[in-house]
C-alpha positions as CSV (number, residue, x, y, z in Angstrom):
1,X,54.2,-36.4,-24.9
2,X,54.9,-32.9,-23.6
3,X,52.3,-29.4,-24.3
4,X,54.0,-26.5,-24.5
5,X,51.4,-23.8,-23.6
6,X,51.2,-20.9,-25.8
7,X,50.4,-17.3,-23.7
8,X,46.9,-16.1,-25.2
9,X,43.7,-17.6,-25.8
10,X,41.6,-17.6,-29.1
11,X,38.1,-16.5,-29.0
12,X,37.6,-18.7,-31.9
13,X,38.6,-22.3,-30.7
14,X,35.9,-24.8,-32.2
15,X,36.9,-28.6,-31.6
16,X,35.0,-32.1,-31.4
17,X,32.6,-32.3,-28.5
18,X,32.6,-35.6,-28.1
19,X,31.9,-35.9,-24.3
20,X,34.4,-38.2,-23.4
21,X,33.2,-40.7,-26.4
22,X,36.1,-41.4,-29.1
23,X,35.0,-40.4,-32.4
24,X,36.3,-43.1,-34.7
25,X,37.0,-40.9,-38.1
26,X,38.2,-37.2,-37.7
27,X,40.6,-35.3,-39.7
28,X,43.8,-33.4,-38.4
29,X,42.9,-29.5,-38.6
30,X,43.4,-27.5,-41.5
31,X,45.1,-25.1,-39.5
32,X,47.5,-28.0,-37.5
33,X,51.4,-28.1,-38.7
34,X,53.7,-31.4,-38.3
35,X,57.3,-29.8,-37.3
36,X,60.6,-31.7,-37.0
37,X,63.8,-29.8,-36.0
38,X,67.0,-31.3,-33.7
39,X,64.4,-30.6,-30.4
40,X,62.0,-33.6,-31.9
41,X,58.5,-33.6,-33.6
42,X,55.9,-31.4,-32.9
43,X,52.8,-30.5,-34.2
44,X,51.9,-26.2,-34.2
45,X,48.1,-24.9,-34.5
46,X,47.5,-21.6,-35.6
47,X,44.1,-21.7,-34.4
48,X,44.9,-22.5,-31.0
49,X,48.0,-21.1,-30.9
50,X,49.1,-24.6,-29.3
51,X,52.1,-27.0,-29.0
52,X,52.4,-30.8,-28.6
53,X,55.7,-32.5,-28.3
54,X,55.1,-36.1,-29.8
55,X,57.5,-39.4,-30.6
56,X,58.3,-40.1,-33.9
57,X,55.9,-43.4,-34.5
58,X,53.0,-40.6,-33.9
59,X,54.4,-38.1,-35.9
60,X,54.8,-40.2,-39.1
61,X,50.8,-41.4,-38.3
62,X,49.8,-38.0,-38.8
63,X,52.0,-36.8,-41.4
64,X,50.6,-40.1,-43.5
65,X,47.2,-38.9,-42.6
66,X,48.6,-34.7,-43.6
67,X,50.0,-35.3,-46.8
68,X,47.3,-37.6,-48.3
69,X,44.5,-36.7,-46.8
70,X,43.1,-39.3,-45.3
71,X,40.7,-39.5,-41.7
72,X,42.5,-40.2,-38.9
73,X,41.5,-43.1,-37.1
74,X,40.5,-41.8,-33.8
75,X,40.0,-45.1,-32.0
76,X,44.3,-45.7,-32.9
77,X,45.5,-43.0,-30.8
78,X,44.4,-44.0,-27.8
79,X,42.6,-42.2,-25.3
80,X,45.3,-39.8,-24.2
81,X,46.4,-38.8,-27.2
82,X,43.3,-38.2,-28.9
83,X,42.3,-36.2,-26.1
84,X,45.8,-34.0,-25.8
85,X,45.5,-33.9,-29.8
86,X,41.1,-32.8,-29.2
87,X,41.4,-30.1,-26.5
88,X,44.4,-28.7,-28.6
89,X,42.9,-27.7,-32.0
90,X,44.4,-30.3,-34.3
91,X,41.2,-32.5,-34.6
92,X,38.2,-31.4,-36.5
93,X,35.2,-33.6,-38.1
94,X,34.8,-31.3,-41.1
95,X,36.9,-28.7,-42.7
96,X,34.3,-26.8,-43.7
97,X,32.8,-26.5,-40.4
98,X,36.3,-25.7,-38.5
99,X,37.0,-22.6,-41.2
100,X,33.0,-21.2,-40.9
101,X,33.3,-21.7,-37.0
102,X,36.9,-19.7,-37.1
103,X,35.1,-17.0,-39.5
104,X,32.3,-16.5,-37.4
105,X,34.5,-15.6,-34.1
106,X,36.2,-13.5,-35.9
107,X,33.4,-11.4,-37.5
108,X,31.6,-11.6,-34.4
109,X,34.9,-9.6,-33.2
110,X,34.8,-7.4,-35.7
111,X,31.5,-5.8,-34.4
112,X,31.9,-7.0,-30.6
113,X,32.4,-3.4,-29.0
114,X,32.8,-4.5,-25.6
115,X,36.2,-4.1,-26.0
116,X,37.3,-0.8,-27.4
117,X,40.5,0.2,-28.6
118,X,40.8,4.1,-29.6
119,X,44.2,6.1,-30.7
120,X,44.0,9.9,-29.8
121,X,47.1,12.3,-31.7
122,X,47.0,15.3,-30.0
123,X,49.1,16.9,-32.1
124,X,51.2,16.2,-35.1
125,X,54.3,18.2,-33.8
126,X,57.5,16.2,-33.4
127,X,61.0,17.3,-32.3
128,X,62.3,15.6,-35.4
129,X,62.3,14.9,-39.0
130,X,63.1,11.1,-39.3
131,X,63.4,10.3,-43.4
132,X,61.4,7.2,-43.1
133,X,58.5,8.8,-41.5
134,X,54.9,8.2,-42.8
135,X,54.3,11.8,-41.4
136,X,56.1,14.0,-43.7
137,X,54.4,17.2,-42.4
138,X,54.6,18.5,-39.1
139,X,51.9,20.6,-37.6
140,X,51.7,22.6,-34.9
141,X,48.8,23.0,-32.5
142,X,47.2,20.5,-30.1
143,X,43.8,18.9,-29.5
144,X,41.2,20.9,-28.4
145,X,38.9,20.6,-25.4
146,X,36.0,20.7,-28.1
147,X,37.6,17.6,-29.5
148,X,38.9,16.1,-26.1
149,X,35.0,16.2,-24.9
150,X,33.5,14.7,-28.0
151,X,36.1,11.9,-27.3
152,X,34.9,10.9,-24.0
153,X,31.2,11.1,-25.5
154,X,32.1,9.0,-28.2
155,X,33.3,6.2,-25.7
156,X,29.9,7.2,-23.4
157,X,28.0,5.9,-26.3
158,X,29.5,2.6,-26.2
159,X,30.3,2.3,-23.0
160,X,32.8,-0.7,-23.5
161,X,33.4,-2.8,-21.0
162,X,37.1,-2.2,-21.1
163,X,39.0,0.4,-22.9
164,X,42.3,1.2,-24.3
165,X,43.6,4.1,-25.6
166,X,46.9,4.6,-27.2
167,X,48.3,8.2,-27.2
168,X,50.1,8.4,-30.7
169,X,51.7,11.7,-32.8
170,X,53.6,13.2,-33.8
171,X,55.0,13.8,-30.4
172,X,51.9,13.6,-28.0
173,X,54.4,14.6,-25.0
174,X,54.1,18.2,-26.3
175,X,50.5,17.6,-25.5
176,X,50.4,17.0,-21.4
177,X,48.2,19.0,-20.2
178,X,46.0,17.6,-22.7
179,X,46.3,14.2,-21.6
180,X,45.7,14.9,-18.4
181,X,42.5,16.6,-18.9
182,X,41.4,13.7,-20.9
183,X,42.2,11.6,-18.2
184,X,40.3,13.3,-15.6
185,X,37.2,13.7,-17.8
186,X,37.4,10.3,-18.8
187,X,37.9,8.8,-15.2
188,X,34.9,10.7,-13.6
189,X,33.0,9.4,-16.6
190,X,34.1,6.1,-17.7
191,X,34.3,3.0,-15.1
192,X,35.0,0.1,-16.5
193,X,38.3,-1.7,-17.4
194,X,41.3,0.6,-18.4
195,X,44.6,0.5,-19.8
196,X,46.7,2.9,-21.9
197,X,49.8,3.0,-24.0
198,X,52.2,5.9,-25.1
199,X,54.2,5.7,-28.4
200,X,56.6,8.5,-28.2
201,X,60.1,9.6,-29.0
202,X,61.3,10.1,-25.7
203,X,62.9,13.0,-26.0
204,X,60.6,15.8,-24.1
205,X,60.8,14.0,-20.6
206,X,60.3,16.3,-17.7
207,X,59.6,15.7,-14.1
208,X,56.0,16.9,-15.0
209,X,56.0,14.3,-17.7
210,X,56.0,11.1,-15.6
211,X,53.0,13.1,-13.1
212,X,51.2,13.3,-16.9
213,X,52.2,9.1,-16.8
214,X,51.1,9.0,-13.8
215,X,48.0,10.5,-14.1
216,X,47.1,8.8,-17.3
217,X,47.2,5.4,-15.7
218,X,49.8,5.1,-18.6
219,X,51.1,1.7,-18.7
220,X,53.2,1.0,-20.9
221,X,55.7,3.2,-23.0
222,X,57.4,2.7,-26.5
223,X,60.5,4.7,-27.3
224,X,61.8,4.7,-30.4
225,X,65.8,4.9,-31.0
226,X,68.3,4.2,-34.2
227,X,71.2,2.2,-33.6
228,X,73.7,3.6,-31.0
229,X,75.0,6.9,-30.5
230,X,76.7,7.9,-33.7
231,X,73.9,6.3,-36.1
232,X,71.1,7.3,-33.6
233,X,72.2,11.1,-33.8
234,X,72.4,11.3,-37.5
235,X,68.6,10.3,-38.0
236,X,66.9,12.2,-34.3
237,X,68.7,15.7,-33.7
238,X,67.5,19.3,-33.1
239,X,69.5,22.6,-33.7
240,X,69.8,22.6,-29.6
241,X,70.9,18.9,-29.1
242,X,73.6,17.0,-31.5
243,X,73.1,13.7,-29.0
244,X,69.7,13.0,-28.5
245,X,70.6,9.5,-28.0
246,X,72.0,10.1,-24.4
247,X,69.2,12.1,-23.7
248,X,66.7,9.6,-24.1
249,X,68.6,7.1,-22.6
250,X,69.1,9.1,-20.1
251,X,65.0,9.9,-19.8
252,X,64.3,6.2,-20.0
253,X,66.3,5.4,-17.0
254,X,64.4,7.8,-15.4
255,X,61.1,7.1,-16.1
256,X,61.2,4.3,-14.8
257,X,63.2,4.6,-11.6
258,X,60.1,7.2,-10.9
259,X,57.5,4.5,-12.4
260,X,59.0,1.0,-11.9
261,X,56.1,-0.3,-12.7
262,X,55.5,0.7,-16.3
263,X,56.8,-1.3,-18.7
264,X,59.0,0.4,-21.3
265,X,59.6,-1.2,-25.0
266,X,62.7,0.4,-26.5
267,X,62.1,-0.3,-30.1
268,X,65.1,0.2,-32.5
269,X,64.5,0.9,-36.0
270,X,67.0,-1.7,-37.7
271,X,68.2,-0.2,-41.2
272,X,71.3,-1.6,-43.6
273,X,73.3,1.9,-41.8
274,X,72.8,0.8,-38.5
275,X,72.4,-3.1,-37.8
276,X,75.7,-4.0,-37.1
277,X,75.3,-1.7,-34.1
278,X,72.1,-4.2,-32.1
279,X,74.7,-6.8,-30.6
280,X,76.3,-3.9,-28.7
281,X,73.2,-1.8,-28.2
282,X,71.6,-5.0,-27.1
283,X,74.5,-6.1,-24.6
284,X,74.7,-2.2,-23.2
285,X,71.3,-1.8,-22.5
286,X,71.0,-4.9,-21.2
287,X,73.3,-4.7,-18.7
288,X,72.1,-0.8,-17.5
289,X,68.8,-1.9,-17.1
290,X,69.2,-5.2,-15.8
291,X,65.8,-6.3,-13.8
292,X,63.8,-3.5,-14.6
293,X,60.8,-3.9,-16.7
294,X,62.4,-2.4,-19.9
295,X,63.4,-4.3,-23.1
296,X,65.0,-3.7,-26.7
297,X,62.9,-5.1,-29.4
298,X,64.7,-4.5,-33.0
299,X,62.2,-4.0,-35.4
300,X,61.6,-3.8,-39.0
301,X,60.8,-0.6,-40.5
302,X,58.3,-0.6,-43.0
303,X,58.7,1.0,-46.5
304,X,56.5,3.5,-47.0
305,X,58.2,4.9,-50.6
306,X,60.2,7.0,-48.4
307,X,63.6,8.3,-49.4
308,X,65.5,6.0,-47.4
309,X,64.2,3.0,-48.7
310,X,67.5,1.6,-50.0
311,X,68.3,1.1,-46.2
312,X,65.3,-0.5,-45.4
313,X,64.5,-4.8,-45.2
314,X,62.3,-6.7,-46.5
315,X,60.1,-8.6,-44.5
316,X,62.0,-12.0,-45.4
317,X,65.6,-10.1,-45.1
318,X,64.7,-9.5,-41.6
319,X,63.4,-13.0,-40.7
320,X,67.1,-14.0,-41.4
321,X,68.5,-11.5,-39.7
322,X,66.3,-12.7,-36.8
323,X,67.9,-16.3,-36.8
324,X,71.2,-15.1,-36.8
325,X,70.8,-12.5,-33.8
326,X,69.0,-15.2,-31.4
327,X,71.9,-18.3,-32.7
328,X,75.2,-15.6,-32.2
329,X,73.6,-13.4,-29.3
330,X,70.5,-14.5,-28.2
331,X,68.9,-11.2,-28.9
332,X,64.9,-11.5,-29.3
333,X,63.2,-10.2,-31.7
334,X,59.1,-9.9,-32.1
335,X,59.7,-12.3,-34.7
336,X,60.2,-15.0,-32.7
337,X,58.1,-14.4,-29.5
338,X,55.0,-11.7,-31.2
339,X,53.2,-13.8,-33.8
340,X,50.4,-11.5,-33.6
341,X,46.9,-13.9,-33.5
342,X,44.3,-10.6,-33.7
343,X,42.9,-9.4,-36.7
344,X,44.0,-5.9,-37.4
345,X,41.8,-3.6,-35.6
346,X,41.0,-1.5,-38.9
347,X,38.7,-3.7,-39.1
348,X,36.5,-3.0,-36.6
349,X,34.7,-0.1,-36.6
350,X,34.8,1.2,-33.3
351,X,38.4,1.4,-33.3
352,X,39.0,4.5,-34.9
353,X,42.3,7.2,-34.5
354,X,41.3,10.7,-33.9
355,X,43.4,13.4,-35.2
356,X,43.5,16.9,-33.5
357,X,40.4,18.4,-35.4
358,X,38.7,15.8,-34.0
359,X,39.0,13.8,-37.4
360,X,38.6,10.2,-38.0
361,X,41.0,7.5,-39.6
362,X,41.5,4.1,-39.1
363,X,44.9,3.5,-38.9
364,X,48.1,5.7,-37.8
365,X,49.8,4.7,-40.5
366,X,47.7,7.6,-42.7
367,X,47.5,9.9,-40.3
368,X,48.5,12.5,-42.1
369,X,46.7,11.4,-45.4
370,X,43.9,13.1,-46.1
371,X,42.8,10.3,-48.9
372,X,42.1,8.5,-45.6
373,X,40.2,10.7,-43.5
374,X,37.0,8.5,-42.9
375,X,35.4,11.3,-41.1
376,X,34.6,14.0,-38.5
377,X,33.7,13.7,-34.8
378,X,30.7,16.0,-33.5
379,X,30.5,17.2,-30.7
380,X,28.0,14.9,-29.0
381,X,30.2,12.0,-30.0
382,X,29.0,10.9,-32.9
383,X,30.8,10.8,-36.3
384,X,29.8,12.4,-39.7
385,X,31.0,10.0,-42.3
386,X,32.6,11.7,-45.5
387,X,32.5,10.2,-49.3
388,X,36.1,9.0,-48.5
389,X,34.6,7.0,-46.0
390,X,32.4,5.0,-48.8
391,X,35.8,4.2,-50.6
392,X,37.7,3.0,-47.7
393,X,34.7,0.8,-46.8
394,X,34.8,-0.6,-50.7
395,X,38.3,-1.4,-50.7
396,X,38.5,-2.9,-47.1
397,X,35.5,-5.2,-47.8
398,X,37.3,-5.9,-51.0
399,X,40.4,-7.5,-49.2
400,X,38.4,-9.4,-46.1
401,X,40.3,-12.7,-46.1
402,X,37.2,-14.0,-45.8
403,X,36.3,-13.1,-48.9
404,X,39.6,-14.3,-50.7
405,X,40.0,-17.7,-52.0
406,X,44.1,-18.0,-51.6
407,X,43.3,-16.9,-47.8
408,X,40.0,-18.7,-47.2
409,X,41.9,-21.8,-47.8
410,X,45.0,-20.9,-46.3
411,X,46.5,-22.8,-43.2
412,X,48.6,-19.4,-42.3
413,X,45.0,-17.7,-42.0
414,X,44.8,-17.8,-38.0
415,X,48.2,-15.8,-37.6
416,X,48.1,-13.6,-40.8
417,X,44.3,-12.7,-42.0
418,X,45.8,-11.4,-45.3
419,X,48.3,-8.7,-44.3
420,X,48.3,-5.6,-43.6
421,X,45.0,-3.8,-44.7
422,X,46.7,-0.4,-45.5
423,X,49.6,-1.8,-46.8
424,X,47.7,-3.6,-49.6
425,X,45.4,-1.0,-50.1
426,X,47.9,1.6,-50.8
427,X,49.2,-1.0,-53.1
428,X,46.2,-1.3,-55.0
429,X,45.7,2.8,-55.4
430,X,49.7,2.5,-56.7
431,X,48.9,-0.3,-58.9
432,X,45.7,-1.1,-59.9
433,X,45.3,-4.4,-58.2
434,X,45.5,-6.4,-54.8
435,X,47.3,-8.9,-53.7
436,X,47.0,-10.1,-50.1
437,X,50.1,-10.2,-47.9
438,X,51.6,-13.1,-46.8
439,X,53.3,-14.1,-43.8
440,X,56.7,-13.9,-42.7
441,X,56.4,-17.4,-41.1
442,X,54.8,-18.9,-44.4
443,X,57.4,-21.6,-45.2
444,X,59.1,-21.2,-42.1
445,X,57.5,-22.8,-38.6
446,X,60.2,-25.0,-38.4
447,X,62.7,-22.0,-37.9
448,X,60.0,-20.5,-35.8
449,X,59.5,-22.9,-33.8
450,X,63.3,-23.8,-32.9
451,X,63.7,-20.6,-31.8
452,X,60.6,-20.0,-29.9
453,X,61.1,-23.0,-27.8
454,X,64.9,-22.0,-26.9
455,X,63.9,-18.2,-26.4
456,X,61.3,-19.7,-23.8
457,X,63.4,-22.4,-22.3
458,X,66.4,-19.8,-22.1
């Protein structure tokens, strides 16, 4: 019997405390799956997030008990087993008990605001015009002191024991100076546990840049490219530069031989013009920056009724797509290594994304929706709610998964909590109804898990 140990841990784990006394009768968790694939049997909890190789004669036992049913017969497994199978999720004494226990953590989250989490645009300006943009107008100007001040109340209020802020935009590199008075302000001010992101085009890199990095306590960097050269420089160009693509491969290379320390995410946008181009990109990039802290993640674009959405995938299209990069070329995807096991941070309230005028949304998908402008910060940090606020409220309380039969029962529910909250909303304002968002990996652990154990065993 082997664990494989999952990186995380879930502030929700519930299992028998039985202090070292076999219960006789339990049932295998809701949330537990039995897997078979040419690596052996396994059984996957999504509530643990936890892996147990096991032989065959154990893996029929429990798929017996699985598919009819039944208790499990605790005293059977041995001592071992049943205590692998116990400290691993995949035992409960009551269904019931094991979904309101999961429920509870996660509400408890929702209004836990010891950890806070808050996206700061300091301007919508971008040096492009990508066609599957959410942002389809670009605005000029840049955050405000006014508004940089009432931000660093706002998180004085709290006072969160640790803190992460995401710099978002637009392009917030046209916005350094602002970031680094934010970060001075915020540093004489704020003490506790810090950590920052940048999601940026990477386009605008200076020398003065990486001191803004630097000063920021930025750790980590996303930069966003389209395929290689030629497909790359028919999506991101400006009337002074007809290869960006160089430029910003050229600007991640030196980023982080000035910062070797940050860690730098290229994400590529995969579309039907350009995904024949990742096995090369992937093998290229690879080699240039070969034992540096810097990675290619391919990455699903999501529809947003842009133009271009002909040349986007669907959520399953890319799953396959997926498979067949890791079996030909062992690129990873997020698809095999991210399953993402935190709710949406929409959900809780003091995660909020403040625009340049210092208003409030709760996701950056909308940013430049005003139907989802929640409200307004003040200048001592609190927010003034507006009416659009009320309606958000309604229709994000109307799709809690909680609140959902098809997800309350759900075995997917630890790694999926109904989709994506905007997504389905936006669906609902389209189309008169909701429908909660399933999983890519619904139907499809054993794929999953095939290639998660070879990407990790690599």
């Amino acid at each position: 019997m082997q664990e494989f140990k999952l990186q995380g841990s879930d502030p929700y784990q519930t299992n028998i405390r039985s202090c070292g006394i076999i219960v006789h009768i339990v049932k295998l968790s809701q949330y537990s799956f039995l897997l078979s694939n040419r690596r052996g049997y396994f059984l996957f909890s999504t509530l643990f997030f936890s892996i147990i190789e096991v032989d065959e004669h154990v893996y029929r036992m429990l798929s017996e008990c699985k598919c009819g049913d039944k208790d499990v017969n605790g005293s059977s497994l041995g001592d071992e087993l049943y205590t692998t199978l116990n400290n691993n999720g995949f035992l409960c004494e009551s269904y019931e008990e094991e979904y309101l226990a999961f429920r509870e953590g996660c509400i408890n989250a929702r209004t836990d605001d010891r950890d806070m989490h808050v996206t700061i645009v300091p301007t919508m300006n971008c040096c492009f015009s990508c066609p599957y943009c959410f942002e389809k107008h670009k605005k000029s100007g840049v955050i405000s002191e006014g508004v940089i001040d009432s931000i660093i109340r706002y998180i004085g209020n709290t006072n969160p024991e640790s803190l992460h802020i995401t710099w978002f935009g637009g392009e917030p590199l046209f916005a350094t100076r602002q970031i680094e008075s934010f970060s001075k302000k915020l540093f004489k001010a704020y003490q506790g546990n810090y950590s920052s992101d940048i999601i940026t085009t990477g386009f605008p890199v200076s020398g003065s840049v990486v001191d803004t990095l630097r000063t920021g306590h930025i750790n980590d960097i996303q930069i966003t490219i389209d395929g290689d050269k030629e497909n790359h420089n028919k999506v991101k160009f400006t009337n002074q530069c007809n290869d960006t693509f160089s430029r910003i491969i050229d600007n991640i290379d030196y980023i982080s031989s000035q910062i070797p320390s940050i860690n730098c995410i290229i994400r590529v946008n995969v579309t039907k013009e350009n995904i024949n181009d990742i096995p090369f990109l992937h093998s290229k990039l690879s080699a240039r920056f070969a034992n540096r802290n810097i990675w290619l993640s391919p990455s699903l674009v999501m529809q947003n009724g842009c133009a271009c959405s002909e040349q986007l995938f669907s959520s399953d299209e890319f799953r396959i797509i997926t498979k067949e990069w890791w079996e030909k070329y062992k690129i990873p995807t997020k698809w095999i290594y991210g399953i993402d096991r935190t709710e949406c941070a929409i959900r809780k309230p003091s995660s909020i994304v403040v625009l340049p005028d210092g208003s409030i949304c709760r996701c950056w998908e909308v940013t430049c929706d005003q139907e989802y402008t929640i409200g307004k910060l003040l200048s001592d940090g609190s927010i003034t709610l507006t009416e659009a606020n009320h309606e958000f409220s309604k229709n994000l309380g109307s799709i809690d998964p909680f609140s959902i039969e098809k997800c309350k029962k759900c075995p997917y529910l630890p790694i999926c909590y109904g989709g994506c909250p905007i997504k389905i909303i936006k669906c609902e304002n389209n189309h008169g109804s909701h429908v909660p968002i399933c999983t890519s990996y619904k139907g499809h652990l054993n794929d999953w898990l095939e290639l998660y154990l070879d990407y990790n065993q690599r």
